[in-house]
N, C-alpha and C positions, 0 to 999 in steps of 0.2 A: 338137409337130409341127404344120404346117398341114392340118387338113382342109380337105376341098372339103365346105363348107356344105352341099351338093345331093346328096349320098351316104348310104345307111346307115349306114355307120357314124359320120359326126358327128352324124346325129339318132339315133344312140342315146347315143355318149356326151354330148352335149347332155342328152339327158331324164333320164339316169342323174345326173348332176351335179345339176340341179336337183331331181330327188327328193331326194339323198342330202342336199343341201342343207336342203331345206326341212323333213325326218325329222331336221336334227340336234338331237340335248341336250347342254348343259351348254357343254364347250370345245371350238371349232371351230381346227385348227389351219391356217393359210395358209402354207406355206413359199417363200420369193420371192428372187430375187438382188439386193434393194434398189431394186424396181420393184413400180407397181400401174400396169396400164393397166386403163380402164373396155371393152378389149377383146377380152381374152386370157379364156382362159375361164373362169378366177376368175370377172373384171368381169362378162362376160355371161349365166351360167348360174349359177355356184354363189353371188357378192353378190348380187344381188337375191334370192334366195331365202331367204339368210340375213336381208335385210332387213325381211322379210313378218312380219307376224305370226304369218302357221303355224308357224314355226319355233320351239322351245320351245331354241334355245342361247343361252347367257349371258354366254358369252364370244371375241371373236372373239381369238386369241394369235397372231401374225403372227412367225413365224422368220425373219427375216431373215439372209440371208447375207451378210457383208460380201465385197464384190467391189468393186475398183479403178473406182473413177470411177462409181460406185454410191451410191447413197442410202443414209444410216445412219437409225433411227428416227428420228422426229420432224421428218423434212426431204425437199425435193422429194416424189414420188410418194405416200411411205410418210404422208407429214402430210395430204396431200388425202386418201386410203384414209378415218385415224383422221377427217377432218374429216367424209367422207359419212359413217362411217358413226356419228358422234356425232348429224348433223341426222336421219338418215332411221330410226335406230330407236336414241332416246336409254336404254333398257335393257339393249342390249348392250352389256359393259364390252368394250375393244381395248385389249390391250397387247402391245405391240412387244418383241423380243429380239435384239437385236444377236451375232450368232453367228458364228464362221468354218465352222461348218456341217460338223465333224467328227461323224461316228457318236455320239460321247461328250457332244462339247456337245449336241446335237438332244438324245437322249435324259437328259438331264440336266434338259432344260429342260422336255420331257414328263412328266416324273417329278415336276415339281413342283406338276405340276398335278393328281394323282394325289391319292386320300385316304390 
């Protein structure tokens, strides 16, 4: 949804993202319809936070859902994503998962990141 920047409630889900961001470990998961903008709230609150070095995750795993006239891994949006986020903190590993984004695959692919 679009908040209005100048409300309570985007500056709290604003600060909440970026804490929960910047508190994560281990696999950070991004679920996306074959898009990264550096605007949405991903881009603006929870990547950069992941990119700091307070952040102790190791892996960012980006679910992509395949949608029509959409970006598949490694192409448009989804490669500029893996390219920032290979220059601005080369220890998080980023891999991509090509999904139709049923209940079954998601969880499939969470599961494997599982010990």
């Amino acid at each position: 949804p679009n908040f209005d920047p100048n409300t309570p409630v985007f500056t709290f889900w604003a600060a909440l993202s970026q804490k929960l961001a910047s508190r994560s470990n281990d696999v950070v998961f991004y679920l996306t319809p074959g898009r990264y903008t550096p605007n949405n709230f991903f881009g603006l609150y929870e990547l950069p936070a992941l990119l700091q070095g307070t952040s102790r995750a190791k892996l960012l795993a980006v679910l992509n859902v395949i949608t029509p006239g959409m970006a598949r891994c490694g192409a448009g949006q989804l490669r500029d994503l893996e390219t920032l986020v290979k220059q601005r903190r080369p220890a998080l590993q980023y891999k991509c998962h090509d999904t139709d984004g049923s209940v079954d695959a998601l969880v499939k692919i969470i599961k494997s990141y599982l010990p």
